[in-house]
N, C-alpha and C positions, 0 to 999 in steps of 0.2 A: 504494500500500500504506500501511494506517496503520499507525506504533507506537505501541503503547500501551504504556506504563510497567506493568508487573508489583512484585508485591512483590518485594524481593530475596529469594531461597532458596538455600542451600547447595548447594555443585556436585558430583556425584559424584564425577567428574574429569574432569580436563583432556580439550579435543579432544587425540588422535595425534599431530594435525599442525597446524600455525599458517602459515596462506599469507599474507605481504603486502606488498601494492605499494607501490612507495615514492616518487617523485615526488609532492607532493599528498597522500599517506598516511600513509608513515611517517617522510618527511624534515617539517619544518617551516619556518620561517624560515631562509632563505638555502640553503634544501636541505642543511639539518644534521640528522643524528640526532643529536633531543635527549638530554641523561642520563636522563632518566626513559623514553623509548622502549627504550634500551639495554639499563637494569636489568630493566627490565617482560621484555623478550624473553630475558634472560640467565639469569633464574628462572624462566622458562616454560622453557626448554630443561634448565636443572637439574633440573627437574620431572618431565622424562619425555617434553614436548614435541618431534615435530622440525617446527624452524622453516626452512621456505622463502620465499626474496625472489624476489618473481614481478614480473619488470619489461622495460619498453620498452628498456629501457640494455642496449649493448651489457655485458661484461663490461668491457674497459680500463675504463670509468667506474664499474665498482664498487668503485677500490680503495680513496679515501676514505670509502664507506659502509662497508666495513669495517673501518677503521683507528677508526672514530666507535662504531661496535657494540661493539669491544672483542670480534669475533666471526668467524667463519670460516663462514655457514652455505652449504648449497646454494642455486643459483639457475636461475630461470627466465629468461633473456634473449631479446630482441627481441620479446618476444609471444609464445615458445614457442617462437621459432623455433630456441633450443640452451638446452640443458641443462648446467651448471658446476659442477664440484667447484673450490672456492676452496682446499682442502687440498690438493691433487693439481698444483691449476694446470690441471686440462683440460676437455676439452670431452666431457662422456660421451654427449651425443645432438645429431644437426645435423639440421633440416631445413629444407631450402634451395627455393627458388621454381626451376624448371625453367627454362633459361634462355633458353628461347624465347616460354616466358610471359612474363620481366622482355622480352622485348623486344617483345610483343604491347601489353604494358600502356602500355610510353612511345610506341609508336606509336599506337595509340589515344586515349589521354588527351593526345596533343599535338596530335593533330587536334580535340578537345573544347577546350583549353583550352591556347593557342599559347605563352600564355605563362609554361608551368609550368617549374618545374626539379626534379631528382629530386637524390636519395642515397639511396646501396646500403650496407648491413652486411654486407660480404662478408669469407670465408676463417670463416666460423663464426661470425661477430663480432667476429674479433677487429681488424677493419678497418673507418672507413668514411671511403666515396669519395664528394664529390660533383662536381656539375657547375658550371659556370662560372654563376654567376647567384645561385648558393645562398648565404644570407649565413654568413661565417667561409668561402666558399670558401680561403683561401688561409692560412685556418690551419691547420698542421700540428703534432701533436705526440699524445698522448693516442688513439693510434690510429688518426688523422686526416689525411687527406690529400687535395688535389685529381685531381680525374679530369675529363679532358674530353671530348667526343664524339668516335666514334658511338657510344660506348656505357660503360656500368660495369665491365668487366669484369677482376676482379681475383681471382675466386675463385666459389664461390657465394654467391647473396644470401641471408639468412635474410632479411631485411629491405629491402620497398624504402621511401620516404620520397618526396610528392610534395607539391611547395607551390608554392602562389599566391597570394600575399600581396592582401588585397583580398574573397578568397573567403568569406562566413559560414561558420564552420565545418558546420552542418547543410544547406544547398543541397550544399556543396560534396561532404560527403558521399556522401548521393543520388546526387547527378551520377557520382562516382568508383564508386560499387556500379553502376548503372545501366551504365557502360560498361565495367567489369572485373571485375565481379561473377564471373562465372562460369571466370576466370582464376586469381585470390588473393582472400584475406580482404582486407576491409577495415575498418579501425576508424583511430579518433583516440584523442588525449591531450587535447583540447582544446583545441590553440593554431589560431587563425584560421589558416584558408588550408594547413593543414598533415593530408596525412592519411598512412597508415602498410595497408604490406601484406605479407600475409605469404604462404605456402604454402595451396592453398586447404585446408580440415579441421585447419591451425595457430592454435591462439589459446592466451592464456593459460588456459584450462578443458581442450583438451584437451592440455595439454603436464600441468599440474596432476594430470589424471587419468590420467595414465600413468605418474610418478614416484611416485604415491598407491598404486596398484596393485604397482608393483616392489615398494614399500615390507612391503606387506601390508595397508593401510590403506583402509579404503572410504570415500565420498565424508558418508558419517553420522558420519564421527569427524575431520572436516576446516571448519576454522576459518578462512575468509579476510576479507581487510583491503583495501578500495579505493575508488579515488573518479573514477576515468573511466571512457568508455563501453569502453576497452578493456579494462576488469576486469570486464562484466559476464557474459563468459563463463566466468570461475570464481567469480561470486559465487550464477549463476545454478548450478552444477554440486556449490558444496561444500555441506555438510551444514547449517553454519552461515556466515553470512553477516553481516558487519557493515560499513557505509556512513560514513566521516567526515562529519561536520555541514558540509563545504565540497565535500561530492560534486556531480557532474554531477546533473540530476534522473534520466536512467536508471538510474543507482545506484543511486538512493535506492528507487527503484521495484522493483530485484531485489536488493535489500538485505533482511532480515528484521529488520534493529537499526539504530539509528544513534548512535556514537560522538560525542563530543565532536571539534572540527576540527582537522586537521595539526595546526596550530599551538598547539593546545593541548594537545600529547601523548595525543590521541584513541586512539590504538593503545595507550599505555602503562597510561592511565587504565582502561581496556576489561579491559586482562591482568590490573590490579590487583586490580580487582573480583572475577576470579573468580579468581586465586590466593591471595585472602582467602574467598573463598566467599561474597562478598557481591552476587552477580549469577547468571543462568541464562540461558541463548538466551530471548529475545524482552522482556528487561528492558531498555531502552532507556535511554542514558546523556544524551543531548543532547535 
């Protein structure tokens, strides 16, 4: 897809809803929400806007990004696989991989690939277990804890987690869709040898489009923010879509705009524009 730069023109109003990812997106250096991310999101929500953080992290690891927001919003955790009210403290939707699946999947993938190890995001997320081999196995604290064979089981999974360190991340891909495809989703974040699955029909688009619909909200009034392949099922889904300058190239590709990078408050820059009214869907910033 190309973008092409547009004149700026005055924005009617804001999208309804402001979706984004925050690993890579909305964190920057050292995985910090910057102040100008914060403010940028803090006047869009004064605005009229509601803002949801749609992310791979379980909830435990959301409490620093909150404490940095200066903010309390809703959230999308493990890829959709639960739904968080940070006000409340709870879990208003779970939905977990059946668990004969999680155990189809590690039997399968460990006949493909001997020497994988897995972690589970289990109890809703608010848990996750891994297996002996997994690095930080034996750190506990933030949620975190080890688990050893034969199996995960501490609750349901929203989230299983398989790594091979060594693996390209796109063979490895492949390979992991190819033999469990028809079990769970599967997608990455981009770390080598690392890929992530979920419920199959869960990803972040369709967890997205079903808090948009509670909402009243349709997917023509919905603003999302990402930069891996596992954002591209709500960039491909919201109405408007914008890509950071440090995205994967599938982003870029089901991106309609592209932001300036993480690291240079690409999300904040982006809100600026059009809460001055100096930007419109398809006025590309980077």
């Amino acid at each position: 897809m190309t973008h092409s730069p547009l004149p700026p023109l005055p924005l009617p109003a804001l999208p309804r809803l402001i979706a984004t990812d925050l690993d890579g997106t909305l964190l920057g250096a050292g995985g910090a929400v910057s102040t100008r991310n914060a403010v940028a999101l803090r006047r869009a929500a004064g605005a009229g806007a509601t803002v949801v953080l749609v992310t791979g992290r379980s909830q435990p690891r959301l409490r620093d990004v909150y404490s940095q927001l200066g903010a309390r919003y809703l959230a999308i955790c493990a890829n959709g696989g639960v739904v968080y009210d940070p006000v409340e403290e709870r879990v208003l939707a779970c939905r977990p991989i059946a668990p004969e699946d999680v155990h189809q999947v590690r039997l399968r993938l460990r006949e493909r690939v001997p020497e994988v190890v897995f972690a589970a995001h289990v109890e809703c997320g608010g848990r996750v277990l891994y297996e002996p081999g997994w690095p930080g196995y034996r750190e506990v604290g933030d949620g975190r804890s080890p688990a050893g064979p034969p199996d995960l089981a501490g609750g349901p999974v929203v989230k299983l987690q398989a790594r091979a360190p060594g693996h390209e991340p796109e063979p490895f891909t492949a390979l992991v869709a190819e033999t469990v495809g028809d079990l769970v989703e599967v997608t990455r974040q981009g770390y080598r040898g690392l890929i992530e699955m979920s419920r199959r029909g869960v990803t972040k688009g369709s967890a997205l489009a079903t808090v948009a619909d509670e909402l009243g909200i349709s997917a023509e009034d919905v603003l999302a923010f990402g930069d891996m392949p596992n954002d591209v099922p709500m960039m491909r889904w919201a109405g408007w879509s914008v890509a950071v300058a440090n995205a994967h190239p599938e982003v870029r590709a089901a991106a309609e705009e592209v932001t300036l990078a993480n690291v240079q408050d690409g999300v904040g820059v982006y809100l600026e524009r059009l809460l001055d009214g100096r930007t419109r869907p398809g006025a590309a910033t980077a």
